[in-house]
N, C-alpha and C positions, 0 to 999 in steps of 0.2 A: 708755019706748022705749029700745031699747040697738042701738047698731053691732056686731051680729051675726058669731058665725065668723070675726073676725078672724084673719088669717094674722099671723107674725112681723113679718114688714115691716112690715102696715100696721097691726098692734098697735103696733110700736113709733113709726110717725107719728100714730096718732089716741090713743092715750093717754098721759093727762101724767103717770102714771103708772108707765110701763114701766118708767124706769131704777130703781126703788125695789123695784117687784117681782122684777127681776134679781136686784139688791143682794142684796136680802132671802134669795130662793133661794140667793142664793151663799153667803152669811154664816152663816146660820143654820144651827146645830150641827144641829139634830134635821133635816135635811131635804138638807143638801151633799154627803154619802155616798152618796146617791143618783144615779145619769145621768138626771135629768129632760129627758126631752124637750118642747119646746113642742108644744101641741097645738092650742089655737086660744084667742082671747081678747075678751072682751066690754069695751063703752065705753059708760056711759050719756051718752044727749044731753044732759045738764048736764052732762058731764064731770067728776063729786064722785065717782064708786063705779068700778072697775074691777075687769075677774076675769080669770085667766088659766089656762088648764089646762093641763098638763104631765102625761105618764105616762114609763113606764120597765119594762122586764120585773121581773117579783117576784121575790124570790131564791130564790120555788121552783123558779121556771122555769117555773111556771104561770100564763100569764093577766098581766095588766096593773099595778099598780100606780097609781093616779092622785093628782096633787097639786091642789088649788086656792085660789091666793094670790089674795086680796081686798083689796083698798085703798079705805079710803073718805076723803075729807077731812074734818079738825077746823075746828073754827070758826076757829081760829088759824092755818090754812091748812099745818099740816102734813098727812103722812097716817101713817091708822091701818092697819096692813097683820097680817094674820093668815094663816093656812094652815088647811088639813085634807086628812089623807089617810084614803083611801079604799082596801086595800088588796085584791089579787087575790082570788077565793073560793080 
């Protein structure tokens, strides 16, 4: 079970996640060039996996661009955070 469609706000109260997912977005070469918008973001009820989605116009001018950073925790309690984008047809 996941806390569905999260908005910004309350993506950034229900997941303990958020500030890393930011981070991440902001940091990261392949991905900071871009105006990601937030779009909405998922929490599962164990609170270990989180997903957040972000789009932005494509630089055809066509159609959407979408980002999606995932964070899952290690056993060691940091988190493991990845990306994929999905780009406009």
């Amino acid at each position: 079970m996941f806390k569905n469609n999260l908005d910004e706000d309350k993506f950034w109260k229900q997941s303990p996640a958020a500030s890393e997912i930011f981070a991440y977005r902001r940091n990261n070469p392949d991905i900071n060039t871009m105006p990601w918008g937030f779009d909405r973001g998922f929490v599962s009820d164990d609170r270990r996996s989180t997903w957040a989605y972000f789009s932005c116009v494509a630089l055809s001018g066509w159609g959407k661009d979408e980002l999606t950073i995932t964070a899952s925790i290690n056993e060691d309690g940091s988190w493991k955070i990845s990306h994929e984008i999905k780009r406009a047809p």
